[in-house]
C-alpha positions as a Markdown table, in Angstrom:
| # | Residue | x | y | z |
|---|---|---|---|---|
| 1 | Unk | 24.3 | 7.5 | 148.1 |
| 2 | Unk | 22.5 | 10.7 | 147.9 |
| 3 | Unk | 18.8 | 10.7 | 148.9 |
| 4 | Unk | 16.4 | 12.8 | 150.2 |
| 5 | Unk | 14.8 | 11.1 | 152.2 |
| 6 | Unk | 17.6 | 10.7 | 154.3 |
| 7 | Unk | 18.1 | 14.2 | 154.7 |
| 8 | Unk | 14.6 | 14.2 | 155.4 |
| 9 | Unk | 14.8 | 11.5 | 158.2 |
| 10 | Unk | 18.0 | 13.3 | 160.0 |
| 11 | Unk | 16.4 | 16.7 | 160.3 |
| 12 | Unk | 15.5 | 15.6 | 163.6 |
| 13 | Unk | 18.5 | 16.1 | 164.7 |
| 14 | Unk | 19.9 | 14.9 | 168.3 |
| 15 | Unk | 23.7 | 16.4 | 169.6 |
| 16 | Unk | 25.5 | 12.9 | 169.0 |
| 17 | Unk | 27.7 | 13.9 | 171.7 |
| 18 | Unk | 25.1 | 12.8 | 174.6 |
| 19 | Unk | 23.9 | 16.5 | 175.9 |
| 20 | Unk | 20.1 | 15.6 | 174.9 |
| 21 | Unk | 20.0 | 18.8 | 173.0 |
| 22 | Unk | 17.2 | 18.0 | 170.4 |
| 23 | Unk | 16.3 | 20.1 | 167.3 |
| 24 | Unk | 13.8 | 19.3 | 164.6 |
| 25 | Unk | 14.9 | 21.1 | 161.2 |
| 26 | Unk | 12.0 | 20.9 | 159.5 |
| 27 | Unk | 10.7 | 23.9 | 162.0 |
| 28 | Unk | 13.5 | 26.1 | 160.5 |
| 29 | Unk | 12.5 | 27.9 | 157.3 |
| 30 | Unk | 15.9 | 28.4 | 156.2 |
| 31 | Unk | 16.9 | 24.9 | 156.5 |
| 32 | Unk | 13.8 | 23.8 | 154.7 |
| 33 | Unk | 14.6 | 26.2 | 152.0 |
| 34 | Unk | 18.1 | 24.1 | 151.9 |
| 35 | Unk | 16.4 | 21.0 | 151.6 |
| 36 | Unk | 13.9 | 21.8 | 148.8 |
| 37 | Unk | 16.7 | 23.6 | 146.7 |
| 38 | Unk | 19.8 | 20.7 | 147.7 |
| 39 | Unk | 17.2 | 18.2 | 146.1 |
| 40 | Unk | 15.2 | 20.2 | 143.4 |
| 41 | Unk | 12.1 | 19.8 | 144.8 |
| 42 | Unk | 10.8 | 23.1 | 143.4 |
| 43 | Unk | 7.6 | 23.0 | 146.4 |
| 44 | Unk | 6.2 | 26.8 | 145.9 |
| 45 | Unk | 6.5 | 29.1 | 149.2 |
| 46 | Unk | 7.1 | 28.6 | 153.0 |
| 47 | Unk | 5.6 | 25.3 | 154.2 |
| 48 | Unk | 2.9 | 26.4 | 156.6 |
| 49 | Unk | 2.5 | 24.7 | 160.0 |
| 50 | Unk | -0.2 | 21.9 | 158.1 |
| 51 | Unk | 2.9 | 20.9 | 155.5 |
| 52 | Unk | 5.2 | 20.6 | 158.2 |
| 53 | Unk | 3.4 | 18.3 | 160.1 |
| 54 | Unk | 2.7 | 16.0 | 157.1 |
| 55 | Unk | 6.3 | 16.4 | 156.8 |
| 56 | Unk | 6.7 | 15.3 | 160.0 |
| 57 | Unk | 4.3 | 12.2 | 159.5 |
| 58 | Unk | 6.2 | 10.9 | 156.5 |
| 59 | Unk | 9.4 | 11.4 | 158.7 |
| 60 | Unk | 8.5 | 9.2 | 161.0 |
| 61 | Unk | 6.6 | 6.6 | 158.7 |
| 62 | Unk | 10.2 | 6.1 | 156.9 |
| 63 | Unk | 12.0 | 6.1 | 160.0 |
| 64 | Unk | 9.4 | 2.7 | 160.9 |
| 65 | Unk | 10.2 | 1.2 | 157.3 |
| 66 | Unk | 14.1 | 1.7 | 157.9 |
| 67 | Unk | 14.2 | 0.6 | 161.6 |
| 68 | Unk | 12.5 | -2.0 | 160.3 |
| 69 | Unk | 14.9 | -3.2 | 157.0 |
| 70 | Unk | 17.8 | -2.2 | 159.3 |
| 71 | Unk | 16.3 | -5.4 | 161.8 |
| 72 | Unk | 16.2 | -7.2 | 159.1 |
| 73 | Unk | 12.2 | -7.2 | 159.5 |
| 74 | Unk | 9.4 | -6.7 | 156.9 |
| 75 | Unk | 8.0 | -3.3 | 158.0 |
| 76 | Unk | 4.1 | -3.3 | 159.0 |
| 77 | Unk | 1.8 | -3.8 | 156.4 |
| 78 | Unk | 0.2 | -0.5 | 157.4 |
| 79 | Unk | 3.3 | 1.0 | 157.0 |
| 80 | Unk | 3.0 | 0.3 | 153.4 |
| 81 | Unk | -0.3 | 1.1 | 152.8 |
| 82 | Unk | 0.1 | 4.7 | 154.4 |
| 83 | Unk | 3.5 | 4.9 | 152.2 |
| 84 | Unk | 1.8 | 4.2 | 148.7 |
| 85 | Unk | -1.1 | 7.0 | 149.9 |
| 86 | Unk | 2.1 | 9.4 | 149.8 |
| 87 | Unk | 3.4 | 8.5 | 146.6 |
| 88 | Unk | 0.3 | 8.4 | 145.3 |
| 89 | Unk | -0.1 | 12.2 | 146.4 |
| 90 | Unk | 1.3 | 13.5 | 142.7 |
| 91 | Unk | -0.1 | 11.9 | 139.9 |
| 92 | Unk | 2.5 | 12.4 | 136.7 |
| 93 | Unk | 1.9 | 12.2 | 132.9 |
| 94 | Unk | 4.7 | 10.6 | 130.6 |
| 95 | Unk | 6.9 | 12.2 | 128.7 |
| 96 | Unk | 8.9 | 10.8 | 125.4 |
| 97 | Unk | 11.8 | 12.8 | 125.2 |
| 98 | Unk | 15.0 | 12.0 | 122.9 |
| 99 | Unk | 18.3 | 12.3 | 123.6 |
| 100 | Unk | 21.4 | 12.6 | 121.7 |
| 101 | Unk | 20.5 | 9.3 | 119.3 |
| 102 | Unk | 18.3 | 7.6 | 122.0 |
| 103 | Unk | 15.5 | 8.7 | 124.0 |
| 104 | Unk | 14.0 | 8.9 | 127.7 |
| 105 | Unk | 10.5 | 8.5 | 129.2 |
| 106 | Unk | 10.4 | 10.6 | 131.5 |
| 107 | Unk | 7.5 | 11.5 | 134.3 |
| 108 | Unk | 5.8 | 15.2 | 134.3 |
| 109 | Unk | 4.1 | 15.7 | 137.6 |
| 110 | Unk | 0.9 | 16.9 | 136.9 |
| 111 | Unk | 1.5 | 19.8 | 139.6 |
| 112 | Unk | 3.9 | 21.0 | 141.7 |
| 113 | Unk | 3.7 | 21.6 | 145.1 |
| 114 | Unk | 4.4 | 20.1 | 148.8 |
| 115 | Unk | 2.4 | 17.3 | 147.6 |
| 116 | Unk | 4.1 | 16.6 | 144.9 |
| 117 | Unk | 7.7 | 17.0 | 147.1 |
| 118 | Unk | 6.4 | 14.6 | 149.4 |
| 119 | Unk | 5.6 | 11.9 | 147.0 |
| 120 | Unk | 9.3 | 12.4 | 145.3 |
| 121 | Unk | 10.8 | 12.0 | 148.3 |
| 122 | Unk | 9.0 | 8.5 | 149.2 |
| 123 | Unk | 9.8 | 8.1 | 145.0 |
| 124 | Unk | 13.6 | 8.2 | 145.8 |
| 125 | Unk | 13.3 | 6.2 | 148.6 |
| 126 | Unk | 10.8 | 3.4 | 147.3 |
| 127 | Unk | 13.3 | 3.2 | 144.7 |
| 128 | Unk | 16.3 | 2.2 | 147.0 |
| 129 | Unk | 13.9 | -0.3 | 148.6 |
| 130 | Unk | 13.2 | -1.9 | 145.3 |
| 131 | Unk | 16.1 | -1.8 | 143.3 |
| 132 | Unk | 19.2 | -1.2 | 145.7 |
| 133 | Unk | 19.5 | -3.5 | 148.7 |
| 134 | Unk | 17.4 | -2.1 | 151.6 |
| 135 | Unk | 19.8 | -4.2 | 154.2 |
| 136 | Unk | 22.2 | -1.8 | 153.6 |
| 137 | Unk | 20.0 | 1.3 | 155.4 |
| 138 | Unk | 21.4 | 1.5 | 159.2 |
| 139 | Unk | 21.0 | 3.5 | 162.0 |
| 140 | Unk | 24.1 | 5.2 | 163.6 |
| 141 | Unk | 24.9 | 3.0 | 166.4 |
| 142 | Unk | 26.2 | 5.7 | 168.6 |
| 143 | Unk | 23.1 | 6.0 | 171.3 |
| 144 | Unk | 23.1 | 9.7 | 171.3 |
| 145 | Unk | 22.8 | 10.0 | 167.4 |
| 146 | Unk | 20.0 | 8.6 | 165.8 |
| 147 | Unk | 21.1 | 9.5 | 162.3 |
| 148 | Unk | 20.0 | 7.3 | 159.4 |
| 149 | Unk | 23.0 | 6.4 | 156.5 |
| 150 | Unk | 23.1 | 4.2 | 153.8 |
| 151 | Unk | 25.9 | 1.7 | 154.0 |
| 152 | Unk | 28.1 | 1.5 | 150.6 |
| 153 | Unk | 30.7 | 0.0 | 152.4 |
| 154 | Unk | 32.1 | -3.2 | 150.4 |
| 155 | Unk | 31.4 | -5.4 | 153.2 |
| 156 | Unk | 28.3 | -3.9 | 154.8 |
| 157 | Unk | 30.0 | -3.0 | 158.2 |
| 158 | Unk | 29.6 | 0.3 | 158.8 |
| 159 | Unk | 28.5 | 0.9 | 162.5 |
| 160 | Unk | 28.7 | 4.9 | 162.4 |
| 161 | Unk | 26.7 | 7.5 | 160.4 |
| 162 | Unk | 30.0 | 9.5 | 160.7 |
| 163 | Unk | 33.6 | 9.1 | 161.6 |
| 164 | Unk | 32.9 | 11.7 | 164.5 |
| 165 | Unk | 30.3 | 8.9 | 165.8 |
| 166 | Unk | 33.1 | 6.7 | 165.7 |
| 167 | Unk | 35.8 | 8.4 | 166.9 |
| 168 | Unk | 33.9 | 9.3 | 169.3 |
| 169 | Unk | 32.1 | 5.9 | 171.3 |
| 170 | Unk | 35.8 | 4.6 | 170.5 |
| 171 | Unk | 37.4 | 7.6 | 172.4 |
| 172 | Unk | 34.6 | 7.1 | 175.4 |
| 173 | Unk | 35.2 | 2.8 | 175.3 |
| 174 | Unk | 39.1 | 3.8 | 175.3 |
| 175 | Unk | 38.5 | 5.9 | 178.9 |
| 176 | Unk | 36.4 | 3.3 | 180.3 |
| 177 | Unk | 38.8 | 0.7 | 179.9 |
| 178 | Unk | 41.6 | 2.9 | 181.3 |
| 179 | Unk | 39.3 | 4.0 | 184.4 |
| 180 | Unk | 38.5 | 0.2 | 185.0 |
| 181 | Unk | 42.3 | -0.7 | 185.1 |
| 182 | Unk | 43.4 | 2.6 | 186.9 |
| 183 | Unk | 43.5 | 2.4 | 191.4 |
């Protein structure tokens, strides 16, 4: 499942292979460009150093909510009520449109801007939470990682964001073994 907010959460981004190399994306204008244009956020200019650290902030305020879900915990009330300032942040209008024998309502944001990018990206996520199961959100079990994934696995056990996570701890568990059976 593609969502931003996911993208969003693994732009701090730690070397999964254990070197403690750390590097925080959202301090890279050209991956921030990415990131607005992968999910059509349309947020005008170069986030100055006040946008990025409210990026930053909601970072972090989903990363509570999903360690949270991922427990199998009700996140902190306070969570919530600093989640529903964000996506109140962009106020929309609605907007009947029709389409091919039907029709849509869709939302207009009033304006466009970081703001408004902010509050879609807690939209996307806030909609996962409510109508998708928020069990399913994990954190990469590989220590080094970090990295937040949405399980669609059939049976809900994927332990790994990636199979390079996987490969990897099983690679590592596979040379302990063999050094602990070696003279």
């Amino acid at each position: 499942m593609d969502i931003a907010a996911i993208d969003l959460l693994n732009s701090d981004w730690h070397d999964y292979r254990g070197s403690g190399r750390r590097v925080d994306r959202l301090d890279d204008p050209e991956w921030l460009k990415i990131f607005v244009s992968r999910w059509g956020l349309d947020a005008a200019g170069t986030p100055g150093e006040n946008v990025r650290a409210s990026l930053k902030d909601l970072r972090a305020l989903l990363r509570r909510i999903v360690e949270a879900v991922s427990r199998g915990t009700e996140p902190h009330s306070r969570d919530f009520q600093e989640f529903n300032k964000v996506l109140a942040l962009s106020p929309v209008v609605r907007r009947l449109v029709p389409t091919g024998g039907g029709y849509t309502l869709e939302p207009v944001p009033l304006e466009k801007g970081w703001d408004w990018a902010r509050a879609e990206i807690a939209r996307g996520f806030a909609e996962v939470l409510a109508h998708g199961d928020p069990s399913r959100f994990k954190i990469c079990e590989n220590p080094d990682c970090f990295w937040v994934f949405y399980d669609e696995s059939r049976n809900r056990s994927r332990r790994w964001c990636e199979d390079t996570c996987g490969n990897l701890l099983k690679v590592r568990r596979f040379r302990e073994r063999r050094k602990g059976t070696t003279p």
